[in-house]
C-alpha positions in Angstrom: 4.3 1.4 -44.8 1.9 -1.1 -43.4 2.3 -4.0 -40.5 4.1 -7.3 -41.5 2.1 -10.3 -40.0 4.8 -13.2 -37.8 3.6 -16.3 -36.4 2.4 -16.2 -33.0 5.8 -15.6 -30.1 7.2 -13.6 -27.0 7.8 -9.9 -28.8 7.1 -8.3 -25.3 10.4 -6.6 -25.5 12.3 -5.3 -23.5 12.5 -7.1 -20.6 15.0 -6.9 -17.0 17.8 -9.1 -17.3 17.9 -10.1 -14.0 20.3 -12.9 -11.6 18.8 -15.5 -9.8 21.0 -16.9 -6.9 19.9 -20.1 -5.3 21.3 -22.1 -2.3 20.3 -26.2 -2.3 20.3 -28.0 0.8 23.3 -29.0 1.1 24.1 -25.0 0.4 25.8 -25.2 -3.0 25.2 -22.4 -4.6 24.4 -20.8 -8.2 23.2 -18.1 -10.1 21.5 -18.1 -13.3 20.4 -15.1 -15.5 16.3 -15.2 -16.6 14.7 -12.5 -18.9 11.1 -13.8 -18.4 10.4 -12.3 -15.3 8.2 -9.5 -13.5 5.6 -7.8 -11.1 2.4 -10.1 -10.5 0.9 -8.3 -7.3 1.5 -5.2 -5.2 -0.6 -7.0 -1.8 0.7 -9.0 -1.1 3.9 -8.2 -3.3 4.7 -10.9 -5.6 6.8 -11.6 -9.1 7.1 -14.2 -11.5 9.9 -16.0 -12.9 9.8 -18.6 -15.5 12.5 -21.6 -16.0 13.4 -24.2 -18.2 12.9 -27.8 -16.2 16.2 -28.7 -18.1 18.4 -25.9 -16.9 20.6 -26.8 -13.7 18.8 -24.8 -10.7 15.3 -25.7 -12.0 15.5 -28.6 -9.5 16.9 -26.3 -6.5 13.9 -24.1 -6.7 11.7 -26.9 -6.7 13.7 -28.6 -3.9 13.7 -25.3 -1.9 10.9 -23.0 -3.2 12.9 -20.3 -2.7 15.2 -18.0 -5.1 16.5 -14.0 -4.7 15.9 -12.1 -8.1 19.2 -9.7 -7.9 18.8 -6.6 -9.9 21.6 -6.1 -12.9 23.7 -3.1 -13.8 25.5 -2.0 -17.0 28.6 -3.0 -14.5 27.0 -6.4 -14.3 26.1 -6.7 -18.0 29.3 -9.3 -18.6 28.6 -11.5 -15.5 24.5 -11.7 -16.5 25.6 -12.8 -20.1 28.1 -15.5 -18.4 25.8 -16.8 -16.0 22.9 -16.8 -18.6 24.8 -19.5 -21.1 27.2 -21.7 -18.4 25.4 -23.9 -16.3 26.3 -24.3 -13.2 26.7 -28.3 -13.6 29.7 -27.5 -15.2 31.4 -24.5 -13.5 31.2 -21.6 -10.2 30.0 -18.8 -12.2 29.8 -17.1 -8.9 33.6 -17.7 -8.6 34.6 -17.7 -12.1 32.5 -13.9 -12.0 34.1 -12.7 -9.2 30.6 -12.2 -7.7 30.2 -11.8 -3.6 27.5 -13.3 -1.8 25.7 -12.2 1.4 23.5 -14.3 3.1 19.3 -13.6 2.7 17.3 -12.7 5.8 14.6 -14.9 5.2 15.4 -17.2 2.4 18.4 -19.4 2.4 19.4 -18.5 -0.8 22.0 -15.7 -0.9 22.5 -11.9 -2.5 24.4 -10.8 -4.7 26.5 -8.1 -3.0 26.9 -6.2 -6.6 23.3 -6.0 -7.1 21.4 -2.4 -6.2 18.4 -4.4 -5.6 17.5 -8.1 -4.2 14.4 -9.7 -4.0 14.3 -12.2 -1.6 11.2 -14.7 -2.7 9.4 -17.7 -1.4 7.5 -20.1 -4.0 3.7 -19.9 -3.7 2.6 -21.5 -7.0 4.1 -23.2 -9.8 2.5 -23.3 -13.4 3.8 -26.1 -15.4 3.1 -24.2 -19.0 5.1 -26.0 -21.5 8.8 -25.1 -22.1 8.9 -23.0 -19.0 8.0 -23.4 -15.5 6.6 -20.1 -14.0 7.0 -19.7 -10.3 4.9 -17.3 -8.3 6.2 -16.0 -5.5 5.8 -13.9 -2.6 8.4 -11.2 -2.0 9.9 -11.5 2.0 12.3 -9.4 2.2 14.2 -6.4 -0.3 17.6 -4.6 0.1 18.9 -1.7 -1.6 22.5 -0.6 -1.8 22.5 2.7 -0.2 24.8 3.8 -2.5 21.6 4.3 -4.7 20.2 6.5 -3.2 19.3 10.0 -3.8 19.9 12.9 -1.9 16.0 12.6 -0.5 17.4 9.3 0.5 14.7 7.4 -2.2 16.1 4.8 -4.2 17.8 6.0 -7.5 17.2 4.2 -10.5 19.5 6.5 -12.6 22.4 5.9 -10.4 22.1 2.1 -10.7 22.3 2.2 -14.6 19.8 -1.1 -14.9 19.7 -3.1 -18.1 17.3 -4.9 -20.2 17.4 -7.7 -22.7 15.7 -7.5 -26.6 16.3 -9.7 -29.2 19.4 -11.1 -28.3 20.8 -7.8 -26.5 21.7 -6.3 -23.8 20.6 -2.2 -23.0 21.8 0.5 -20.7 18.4 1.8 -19.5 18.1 5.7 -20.5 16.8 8.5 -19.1 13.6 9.1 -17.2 10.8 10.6 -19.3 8.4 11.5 -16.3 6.9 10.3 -13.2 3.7 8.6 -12.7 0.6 11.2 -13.2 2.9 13.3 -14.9 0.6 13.7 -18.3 -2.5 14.7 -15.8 -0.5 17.3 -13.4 -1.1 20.7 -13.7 1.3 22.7 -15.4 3.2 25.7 -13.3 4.7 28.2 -15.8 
C-alpha cells in the first residue's frame, strides 16, 4: 500500500469543536461553533480563532475585540452542531438551545454555563488570510466547573467527555494514553 497524493487543504484533523459566545454593544448576544481554533502561546497565554467575514458575529468581534471560547461536551454535541449551521441573523440559538449564560469577569461577552471550560479572550491581532479572519488573542480570565474535578481537586478531562470535529463529524474524545514525559519516566516494576 503506498500514499495517495490530494491537492493541497486543511487535513489537520481532529480538531476541538468549540462555542464562541459574543455580546455587541448594545449586549445582543450569540454563539457560534468554530473548529479552526487553538493554543498560540503559553506567556503570555494566548489562542487563535479563525472566522468567516460573512458569518454573523464576524462583525461583533471586530466591533468588540472580544469573544469567550466555551469548551464542548458529548452533552453539548447537538447544540455545537445547531449553533454551527444557524446564524444568529436569523434565530436565538442560545434560546432555541436552551443554553444559560453567565456574565464574563473581564470581557463583556458571556459563558456558557454548560461549558467545563471558558476562555474569556481579548483581541490582540487580526490576520486577514483569505477566507478566514484569524484573531489572536490574549486569554484574561478561565473558569472551570468544579464538577470536573478530580479527587486531587485538578481539572478532569475524562469527566467532561470533550469532543472533536473530523471530516464532517463529531467525536467523543477517548481515553488517556499517558501523561506528558511518560515515554522518558523510569519504569517501577
Amino acid at each position: 500500500m503506498g500514499k495517495q497524493s490530494w491537492k493541497p487543504g486543511n487535513m489537520l484533523y481532529p480538531v476541538p469543536a468549540v462555542l464562541i459566545t459574543v455580546a455587541d454593544k448594545d449586549g445582543k448576544t450569540n454563539a457560534f461553533t468554530v473548529a479552526w481554533t487553538g493554543t498560540v502561546c503559553s506567556d503570555p497565554p494566548m489562542v487563535s480563532i479563525s472566522v468567516r467575514p460573512e458569518r454573523y458575529s464576524h462583525h461583533i468581534i471586530e466591533e468588540t475585540q472580544e469573544f469567550v471560547i466555551n469548551l464542548t461536551t458529548g452533552g453539548l454535541a447537538y447544540a455545537t452542531d445547531y449553533c454551527g449551521v444557524k446564524s444568529g441573523r436569523d434565530v436565538d440559538k442560545i434560546k432555541e438551545m436552551n443554553l444559560h449564560l453567565i456574565p464574563g469577569e473581564k470581557v463583556k461577552a458571556p459563558l456558557l454555563e454548560e461549558s467545563p471550560v471558558n476562555l474569556e479572550c481579548r483581541v490582540k491581532q487580526t490576520l486577514r488570510l483569505g477566507t478566514h479572519d484569524m484573531y489572536l488573542a490574549e486569554v484574561v480570565a478561565v473558569h472551570a466547573d468544579e464538577k470536573y474535578m478530580d479527587e486531587k481537586g485538578r481539572f478532569s478531562l475524562d469527566r467532561a467527555q470533550p469532543i472533536a470535529y473530523s471530516h464532517g463529524g463529531y467525536y467523543l474524545l477517548g481515553k488517556k494514553l499517558g501523561t506528558f514525559g511518560y515515554s522518558v519516566r523510569k519504569r517501577t516494576s
